[in-house]
RODO-2510 file (C-alpha; in nm, 4 decimals, decimal comma):
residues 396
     n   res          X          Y          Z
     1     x     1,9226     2,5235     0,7237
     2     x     2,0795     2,1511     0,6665
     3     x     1,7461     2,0120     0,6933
     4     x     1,5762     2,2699     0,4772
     5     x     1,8161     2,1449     0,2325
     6     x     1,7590     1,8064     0,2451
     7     x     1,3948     1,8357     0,2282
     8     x     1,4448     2,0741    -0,1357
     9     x     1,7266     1,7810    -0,1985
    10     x     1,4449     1,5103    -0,2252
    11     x     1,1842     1,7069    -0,4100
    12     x     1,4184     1,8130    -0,6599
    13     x     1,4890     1,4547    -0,6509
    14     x     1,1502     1,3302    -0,6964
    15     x     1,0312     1,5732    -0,9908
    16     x     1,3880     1,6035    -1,1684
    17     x     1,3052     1,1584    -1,2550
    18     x     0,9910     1,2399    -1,4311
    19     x     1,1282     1,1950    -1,7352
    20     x     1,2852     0,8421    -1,6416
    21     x     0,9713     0,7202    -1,4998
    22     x     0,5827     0,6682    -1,6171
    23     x     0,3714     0,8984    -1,3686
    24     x     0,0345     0,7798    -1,2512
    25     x    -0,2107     1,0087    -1,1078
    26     x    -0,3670     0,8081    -0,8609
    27     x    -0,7050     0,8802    -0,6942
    28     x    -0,7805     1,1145    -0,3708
    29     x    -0,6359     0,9824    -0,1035
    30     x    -0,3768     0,7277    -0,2652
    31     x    -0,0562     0,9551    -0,2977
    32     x     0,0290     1,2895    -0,4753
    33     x     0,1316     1,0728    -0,7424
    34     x     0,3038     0,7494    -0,8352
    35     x     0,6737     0,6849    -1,0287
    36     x     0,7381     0,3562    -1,1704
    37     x     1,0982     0,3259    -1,3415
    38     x     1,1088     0,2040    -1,7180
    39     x     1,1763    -0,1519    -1,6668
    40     x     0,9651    -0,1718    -1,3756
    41     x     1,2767    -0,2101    -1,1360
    42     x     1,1874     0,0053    -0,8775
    43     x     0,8592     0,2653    -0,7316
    44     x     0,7740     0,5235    -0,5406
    45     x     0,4597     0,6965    -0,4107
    46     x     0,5048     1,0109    -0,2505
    47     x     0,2144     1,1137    -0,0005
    48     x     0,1230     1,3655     0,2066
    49     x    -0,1009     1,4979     0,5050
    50     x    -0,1713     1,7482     0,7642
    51     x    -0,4210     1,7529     1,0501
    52     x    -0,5514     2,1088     1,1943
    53     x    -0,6246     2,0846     1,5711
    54     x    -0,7908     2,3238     1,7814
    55     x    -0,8445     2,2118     2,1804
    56     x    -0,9925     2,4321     2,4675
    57     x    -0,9011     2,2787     2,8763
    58     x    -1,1430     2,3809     3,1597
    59     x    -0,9521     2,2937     3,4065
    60     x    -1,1318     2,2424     3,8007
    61     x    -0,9965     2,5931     4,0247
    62     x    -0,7478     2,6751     3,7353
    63     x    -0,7032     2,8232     3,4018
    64     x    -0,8731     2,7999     3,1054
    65     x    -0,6289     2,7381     2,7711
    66     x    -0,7240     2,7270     2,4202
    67     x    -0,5316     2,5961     2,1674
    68     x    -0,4860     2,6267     1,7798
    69     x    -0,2380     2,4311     1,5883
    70     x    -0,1524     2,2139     1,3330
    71     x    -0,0840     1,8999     1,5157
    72     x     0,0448     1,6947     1,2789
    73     x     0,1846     1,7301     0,8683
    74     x     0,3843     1,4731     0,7365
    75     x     0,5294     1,3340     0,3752
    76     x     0,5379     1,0168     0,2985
    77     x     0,7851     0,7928     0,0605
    78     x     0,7085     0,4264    -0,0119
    79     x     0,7497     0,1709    -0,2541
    80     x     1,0428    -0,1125    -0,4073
    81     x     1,3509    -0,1646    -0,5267
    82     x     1,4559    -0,3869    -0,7702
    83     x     1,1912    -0,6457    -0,7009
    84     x     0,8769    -0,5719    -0,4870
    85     x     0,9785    -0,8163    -0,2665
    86     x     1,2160    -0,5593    -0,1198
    87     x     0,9936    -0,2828    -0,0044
    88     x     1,0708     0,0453     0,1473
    89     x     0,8850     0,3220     0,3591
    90     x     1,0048     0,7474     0,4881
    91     x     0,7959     0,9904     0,6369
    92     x     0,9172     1,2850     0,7384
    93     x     0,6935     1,4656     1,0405
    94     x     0,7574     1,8752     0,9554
    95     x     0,5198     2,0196     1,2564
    96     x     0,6737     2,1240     1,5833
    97     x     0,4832     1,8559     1,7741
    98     x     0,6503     1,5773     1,5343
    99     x     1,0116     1,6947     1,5570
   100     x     0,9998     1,8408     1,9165
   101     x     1,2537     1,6920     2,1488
   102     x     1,5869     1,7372     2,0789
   103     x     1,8664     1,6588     2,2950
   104     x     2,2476     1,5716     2,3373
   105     x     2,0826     1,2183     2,2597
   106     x     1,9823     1,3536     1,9334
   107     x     2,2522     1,5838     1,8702
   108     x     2,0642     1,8664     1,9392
   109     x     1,8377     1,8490     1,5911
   110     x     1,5235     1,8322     1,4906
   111     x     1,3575     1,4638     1,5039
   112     x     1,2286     1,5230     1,1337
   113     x     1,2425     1,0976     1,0855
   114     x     0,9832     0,9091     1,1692
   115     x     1,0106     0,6005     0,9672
   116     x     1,2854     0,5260     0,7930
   117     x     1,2811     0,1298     0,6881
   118     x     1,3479    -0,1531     0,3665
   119     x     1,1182    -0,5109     0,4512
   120     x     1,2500    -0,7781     0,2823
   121     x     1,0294    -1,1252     0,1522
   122     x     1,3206    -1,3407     0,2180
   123     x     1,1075    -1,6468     0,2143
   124     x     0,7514    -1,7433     0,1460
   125     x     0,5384    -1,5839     0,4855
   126     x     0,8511    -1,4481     0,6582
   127     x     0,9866    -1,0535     0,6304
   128     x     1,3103    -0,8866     0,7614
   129     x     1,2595    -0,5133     0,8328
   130     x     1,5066    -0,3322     0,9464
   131     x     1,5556     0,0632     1,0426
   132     x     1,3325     0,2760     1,2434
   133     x     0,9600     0,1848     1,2687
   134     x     0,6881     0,1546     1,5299
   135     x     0,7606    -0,1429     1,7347
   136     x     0,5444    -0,4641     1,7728
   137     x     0,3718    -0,3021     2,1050
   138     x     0,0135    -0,1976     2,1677
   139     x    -0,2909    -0,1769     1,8929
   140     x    -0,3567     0,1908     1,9500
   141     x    -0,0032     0,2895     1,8883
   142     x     0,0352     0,0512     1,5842
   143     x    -0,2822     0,2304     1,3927
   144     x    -0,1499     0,4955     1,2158
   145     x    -0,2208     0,8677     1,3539
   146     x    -0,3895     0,8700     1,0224
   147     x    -0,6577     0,6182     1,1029
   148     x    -0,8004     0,6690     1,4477
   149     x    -1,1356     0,6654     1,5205
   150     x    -1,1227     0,9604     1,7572
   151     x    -0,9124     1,2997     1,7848
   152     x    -0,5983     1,1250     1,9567
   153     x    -0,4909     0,8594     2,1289
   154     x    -0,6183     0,7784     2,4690
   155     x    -0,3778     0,8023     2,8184
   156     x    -0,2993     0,4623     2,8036
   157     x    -0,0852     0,4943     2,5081
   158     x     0,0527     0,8252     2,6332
   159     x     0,2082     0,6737     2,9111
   160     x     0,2917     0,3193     2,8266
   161     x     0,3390     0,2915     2,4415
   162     x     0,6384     0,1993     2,2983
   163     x     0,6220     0,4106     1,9696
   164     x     0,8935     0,3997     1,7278
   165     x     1,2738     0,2619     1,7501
   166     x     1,5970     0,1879     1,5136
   167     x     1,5351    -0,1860     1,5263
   168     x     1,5224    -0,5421     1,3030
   169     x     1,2158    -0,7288     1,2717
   170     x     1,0490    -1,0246     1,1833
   171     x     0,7429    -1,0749     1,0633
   172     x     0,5513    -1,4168     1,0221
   173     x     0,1960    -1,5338     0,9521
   174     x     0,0710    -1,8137     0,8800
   175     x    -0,3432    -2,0209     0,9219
   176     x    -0,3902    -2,2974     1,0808
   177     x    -0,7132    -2,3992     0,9159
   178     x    -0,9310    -2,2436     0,6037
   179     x    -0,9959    -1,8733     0,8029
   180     x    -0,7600    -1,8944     1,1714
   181     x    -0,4688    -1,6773     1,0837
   182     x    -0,1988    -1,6476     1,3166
   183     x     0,0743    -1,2991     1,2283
   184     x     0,4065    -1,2908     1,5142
   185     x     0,6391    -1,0163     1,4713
   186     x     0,9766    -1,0308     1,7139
   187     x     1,2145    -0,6986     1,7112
   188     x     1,5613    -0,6700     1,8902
   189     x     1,6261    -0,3068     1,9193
   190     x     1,8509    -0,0548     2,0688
   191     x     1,5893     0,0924     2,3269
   192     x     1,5742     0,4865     2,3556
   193     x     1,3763     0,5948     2,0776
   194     x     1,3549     0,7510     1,7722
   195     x     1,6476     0,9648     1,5528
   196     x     1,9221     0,9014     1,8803
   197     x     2,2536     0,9430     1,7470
   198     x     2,4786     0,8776     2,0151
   199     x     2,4769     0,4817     2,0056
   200     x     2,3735     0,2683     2,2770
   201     x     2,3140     0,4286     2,6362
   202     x     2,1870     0,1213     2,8047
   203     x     2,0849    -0,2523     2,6761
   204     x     1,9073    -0,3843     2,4221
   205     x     1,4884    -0,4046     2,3756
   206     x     1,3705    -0,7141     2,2522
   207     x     0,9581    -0,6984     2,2230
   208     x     0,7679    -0,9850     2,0890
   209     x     0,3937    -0,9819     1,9543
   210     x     0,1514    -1,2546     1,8401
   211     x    -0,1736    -1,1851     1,6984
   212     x    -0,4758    -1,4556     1,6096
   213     x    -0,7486    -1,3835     1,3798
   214     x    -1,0104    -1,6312     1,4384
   215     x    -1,2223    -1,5687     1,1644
   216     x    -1,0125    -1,4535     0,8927
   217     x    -0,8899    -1,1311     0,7827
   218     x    -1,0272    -0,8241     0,8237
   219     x    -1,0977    -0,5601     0,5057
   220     x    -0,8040    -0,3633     0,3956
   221     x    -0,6371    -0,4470     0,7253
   222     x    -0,9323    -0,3381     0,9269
   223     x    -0,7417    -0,4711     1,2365
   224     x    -0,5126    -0,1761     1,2295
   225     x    -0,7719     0,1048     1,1425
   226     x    -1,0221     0,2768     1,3609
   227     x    -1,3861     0,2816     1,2880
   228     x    -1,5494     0,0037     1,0597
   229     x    -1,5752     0,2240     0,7175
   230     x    -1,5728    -0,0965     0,5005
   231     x    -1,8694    -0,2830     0,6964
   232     x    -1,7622    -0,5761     0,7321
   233     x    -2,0315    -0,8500     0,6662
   234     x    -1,8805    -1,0940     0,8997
   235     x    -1,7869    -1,0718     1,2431
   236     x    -1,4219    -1,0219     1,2550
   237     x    -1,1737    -1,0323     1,5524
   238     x    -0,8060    -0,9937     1,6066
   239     x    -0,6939    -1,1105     1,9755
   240     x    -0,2977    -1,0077     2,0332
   241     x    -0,0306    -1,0245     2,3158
   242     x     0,3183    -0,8516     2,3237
   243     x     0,5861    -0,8386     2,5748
   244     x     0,8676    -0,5860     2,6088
   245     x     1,1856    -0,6093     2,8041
   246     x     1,4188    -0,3361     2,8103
   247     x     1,7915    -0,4623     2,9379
   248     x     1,9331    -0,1679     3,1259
   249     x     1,6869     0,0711     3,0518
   250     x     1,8058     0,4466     3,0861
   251     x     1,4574     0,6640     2,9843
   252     x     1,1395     0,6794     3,2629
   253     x     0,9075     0,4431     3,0321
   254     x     1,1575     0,2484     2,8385
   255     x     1,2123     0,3504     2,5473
   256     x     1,0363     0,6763     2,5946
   257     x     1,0253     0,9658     2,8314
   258     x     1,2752     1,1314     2,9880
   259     x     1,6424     1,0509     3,0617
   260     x     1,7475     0,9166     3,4269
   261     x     2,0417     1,1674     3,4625
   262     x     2,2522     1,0218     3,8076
   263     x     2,6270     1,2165     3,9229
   264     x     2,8101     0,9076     3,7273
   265     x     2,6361     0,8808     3,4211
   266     x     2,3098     0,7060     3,3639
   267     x     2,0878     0,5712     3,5771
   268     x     2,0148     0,1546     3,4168
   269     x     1,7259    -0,0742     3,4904
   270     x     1,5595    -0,3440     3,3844
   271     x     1,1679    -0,2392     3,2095
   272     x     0,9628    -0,5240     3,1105
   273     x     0,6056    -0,3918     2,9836
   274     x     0,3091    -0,6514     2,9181
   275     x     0,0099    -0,5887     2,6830
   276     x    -0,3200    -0,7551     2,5742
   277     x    -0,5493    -0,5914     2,2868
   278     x    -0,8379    -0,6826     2,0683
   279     x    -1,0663    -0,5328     1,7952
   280     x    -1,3857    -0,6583     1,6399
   281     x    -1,5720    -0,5447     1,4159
   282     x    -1,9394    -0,5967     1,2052
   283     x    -2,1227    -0,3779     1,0101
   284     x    -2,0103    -0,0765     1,0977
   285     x    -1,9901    -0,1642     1,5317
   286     x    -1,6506    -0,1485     1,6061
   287     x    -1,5222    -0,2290     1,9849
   288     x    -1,1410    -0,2117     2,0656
   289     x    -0,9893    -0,3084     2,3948
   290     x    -0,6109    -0,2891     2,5776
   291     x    -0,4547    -0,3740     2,8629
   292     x    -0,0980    -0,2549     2,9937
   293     x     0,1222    -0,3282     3,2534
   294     x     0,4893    -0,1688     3,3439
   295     x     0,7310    -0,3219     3,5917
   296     x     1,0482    -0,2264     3,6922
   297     x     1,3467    -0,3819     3,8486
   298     x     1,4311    -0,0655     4,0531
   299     x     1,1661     0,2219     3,9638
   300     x     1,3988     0,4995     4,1761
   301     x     1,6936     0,6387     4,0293
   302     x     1,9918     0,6625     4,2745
   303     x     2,3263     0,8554     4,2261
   304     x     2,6250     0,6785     4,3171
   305     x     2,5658     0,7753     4,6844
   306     x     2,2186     0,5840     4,6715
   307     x     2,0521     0,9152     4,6870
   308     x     1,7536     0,9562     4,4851
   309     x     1,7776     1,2150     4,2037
   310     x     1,3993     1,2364     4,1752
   311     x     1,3790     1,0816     3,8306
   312     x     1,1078     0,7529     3,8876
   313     x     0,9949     0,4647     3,6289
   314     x     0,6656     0,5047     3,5581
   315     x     0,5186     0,1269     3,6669
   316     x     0,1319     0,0202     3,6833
   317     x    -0,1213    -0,0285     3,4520
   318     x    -0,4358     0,0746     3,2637
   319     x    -0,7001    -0,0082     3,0384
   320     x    -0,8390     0,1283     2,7350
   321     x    -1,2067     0,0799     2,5931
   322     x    -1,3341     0,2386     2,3153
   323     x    -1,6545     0,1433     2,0847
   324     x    -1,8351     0,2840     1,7741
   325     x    -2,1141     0,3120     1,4987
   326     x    -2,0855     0,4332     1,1608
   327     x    -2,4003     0,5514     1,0176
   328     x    -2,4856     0,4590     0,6185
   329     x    -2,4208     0,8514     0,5667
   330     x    -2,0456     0,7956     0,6740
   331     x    -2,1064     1,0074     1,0388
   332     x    -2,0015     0,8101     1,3594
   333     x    -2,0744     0,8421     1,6652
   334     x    -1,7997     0,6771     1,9423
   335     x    -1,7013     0,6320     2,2934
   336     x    -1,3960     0,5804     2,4889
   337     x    -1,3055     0,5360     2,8362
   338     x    -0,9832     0,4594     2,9788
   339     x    -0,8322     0,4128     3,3199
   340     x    -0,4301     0,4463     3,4543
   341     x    -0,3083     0,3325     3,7510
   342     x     0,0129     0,3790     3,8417
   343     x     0,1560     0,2664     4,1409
   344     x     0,1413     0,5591     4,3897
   345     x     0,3925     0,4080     4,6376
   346     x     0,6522     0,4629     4,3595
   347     x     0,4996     0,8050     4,1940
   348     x     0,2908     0,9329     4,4506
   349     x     0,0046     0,9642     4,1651
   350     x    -0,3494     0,7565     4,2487
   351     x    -0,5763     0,6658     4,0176
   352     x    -0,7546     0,8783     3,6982
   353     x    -1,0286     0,7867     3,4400
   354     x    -1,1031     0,9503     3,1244
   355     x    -1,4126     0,9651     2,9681
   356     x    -1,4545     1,0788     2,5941
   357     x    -1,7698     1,1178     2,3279
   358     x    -1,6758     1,2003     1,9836
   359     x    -1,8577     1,2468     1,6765
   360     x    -1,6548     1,1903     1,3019
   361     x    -1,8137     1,2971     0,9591
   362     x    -1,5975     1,0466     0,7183
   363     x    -1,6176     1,2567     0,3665
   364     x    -1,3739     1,0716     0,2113
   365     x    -1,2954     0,7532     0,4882
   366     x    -0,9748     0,8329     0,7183
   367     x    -0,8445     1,0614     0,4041
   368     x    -1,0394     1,3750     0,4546
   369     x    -1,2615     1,3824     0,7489
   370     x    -1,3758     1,6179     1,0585
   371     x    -1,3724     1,4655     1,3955
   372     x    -1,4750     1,6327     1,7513
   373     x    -1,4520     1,4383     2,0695
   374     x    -1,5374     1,5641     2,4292
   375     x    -1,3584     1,4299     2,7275
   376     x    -1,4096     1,4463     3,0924
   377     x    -1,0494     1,3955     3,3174
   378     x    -1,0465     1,2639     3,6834
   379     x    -0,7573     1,2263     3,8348
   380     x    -0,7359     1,1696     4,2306
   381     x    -0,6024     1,3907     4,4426
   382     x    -0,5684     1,6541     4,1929
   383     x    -0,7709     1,8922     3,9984
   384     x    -1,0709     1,7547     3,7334
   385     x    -1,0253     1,8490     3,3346
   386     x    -1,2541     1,8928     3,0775
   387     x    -1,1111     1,8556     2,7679
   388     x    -1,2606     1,9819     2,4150
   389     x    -1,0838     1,9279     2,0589
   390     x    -1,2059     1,9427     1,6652
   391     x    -0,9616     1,8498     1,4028
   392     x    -0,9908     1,8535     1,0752
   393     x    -0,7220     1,5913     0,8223
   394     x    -0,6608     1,6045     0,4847
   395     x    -0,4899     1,3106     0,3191
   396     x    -0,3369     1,3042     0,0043
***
């Protein structure tokens, strides 16, 4: 009930300042509506959006499921205080898939947080953010659930992303002639995820990316959105590189997964993970690319006896390509195939590929939108899945 609370806490909030503040309605798809204070000292916009998911798995000599759920619904809080400057961002996730995953870790609550975090202009190109965010890891994860160019995210991300973290950032960018822009974020983080509320299990994560933009920016940051809605009449690439190293790592893929549980405590190793991304796009083509790597300093967690206790680092790598046209009447048609290999002398799991067709109708861009994609699993050694999903989002 707490939480309930809290959530009737910050509407109450929000509507009980209208008379403080000048409202503006903005347009669909910017925000249920804007608050600016009187003497323009602070803002917020409040947003919010849901996405409706239904899925059916043919799986090869087993069962059948279908699915129907609402996979993700979310508010949204952003603006700045005092100056703009100093800008802020919340968003709450409210469906069972966004705050699943409670532990001791996470005192046993709901993971409503998802981004909680103030970015400060300190000086001229360079930011401090600090609090939890997405960290500075792969360009799939990085584009918002919001903005993806098909249903979900492909395996690669699902087994090797570093998603969100309590950290503090930097953020540069800078050119280097009239159109080369160069943007480096570095984070130093604690390095088990999201919402934990028990302090510091292992080391520390410290996760550098740099990212080059040969011929200038993209449209509305284009690099960061699936799908080339705003046609862009130039080429336009973004090339990037991060690195990740986890000190003492206690969770299966570093900062995510499961906890290495040993007879003494917690099982610690060092996780470094290694990606490579780009995205180009021109008149409505769009091609994105990824590579990912995992290695661990000792992948098999031992109890104090140097038994194993069965809990294994997931190490190896994959790659992720996915393309796309949108048509002048705002449908696309896209493509995406992906392949993981982990390293079956450590997890006794071979090789799989995924291959995916989907097919978007943009009404209103990435803010209200139907998407279907079609996906074909094969995994080695193991039984072939055909996966079908339609989702419908809403974005206010």
């Amino acid at each position: 009930m707490n939480s309930r609370y809290a959530l009737l806490a910050l509407f109450i909030f929000a509507f009980t300042s209208i008379n403080a503040q000048e409202i503006n309605a903005p347009k669909f798809g910017d925000g249920l509506f804007n608050l600016v204070g009187k003497d323009s000292s602070w803002a917020m916009k409040i947003g919010a959006r849901v996405q409706f998911l239904g899925s059916s798995n043919w799986e090869e000599q087993g069962d059948n499921t279908l699915s129907l759920f609402i996979r993700r619904a979310r508010l949204k809080f952003g603006g700045y205080a005092l100056t703009p400057k100093l800008k802020y961002k919340i968003e709450l996730g409210l469906s069972n898939r966004d705050i699943g995953g409670a532990s001791k870790y996470t005192n046993n609550a709901p993971r409503y947080i998802l981004d909680a975090y103030v970015r400060w202009n300190f000086y001229q190109n360079f930011e401090l953010q600090f609090g939890q965010a997405k960290l500075p890891g792969n360009r799939e994860r990085i584009i918002s659930s919001a903005n993806l160019q098909l249903v979900d995210r492909s395996r690669l991300n699902s087994i090797f992303t570093l998603d969100r973290e309590f950290s503090l950032q930097l953020l540069h960018h800078f050119t280097i002639s009239e159109k080369f822009k160069i943007k480096e974020t570095f984070s130093l983080a604690q390095g088990e995820g999201r919402n934990v509320t028990t302090g510091n299990q292992g080391g520390l994560e410290f996760t550098g990316r740099v990212e080059l933009f040969p011929f200038g920016d993209f449209k509305s940051n284009g690099e960061i959105v699936g799908a080339d809605l705003k046609y862009e009449e130039t080429p336009k690439l973004a090339l990037a590189v991060a690195y990740d190293y986890n000190n003492n790592a206690v969770k299966t893929r570093g900062n995510q997964g499961s906890y290495m549980d040993t007879d003494i405590g917690l099982f610690e190793t060092d996780i470094s993970t290694f990606f490579i991304d780009a995205m180009f796009k021109y008149r409505g083509f769009s091609f994105m690319a990824e590579y990912a790597n995992r290695k661990a300093d000792q992948p098999f967690a031992i109890n104090e006896d140097d038994t194993l206790t069965g809990d294994i680092v997931q190490v190896g790598d994959a790659f992720n390509f996915q393309t796309g046209y949108v048509l002048p009447s705002n449908w696309e048609v896209s493509a995406r195939y992906t392949t993981v290999n982990l390293d079956e002398v450590v997890t006794a799991e071979n090789k799989e590929n995924q291959y995916t067709v989907g097919v978007s109708k943009y009404i209103r861009g990435h803010k209200l939108k139907i998407q279907s994609d079609l996906s074909y699993l094969e995994i080695a050694n193991s039984n072939n899945e055909i996966l079908y999903r339609l989702q419908f989002e809403i974005h206010f």
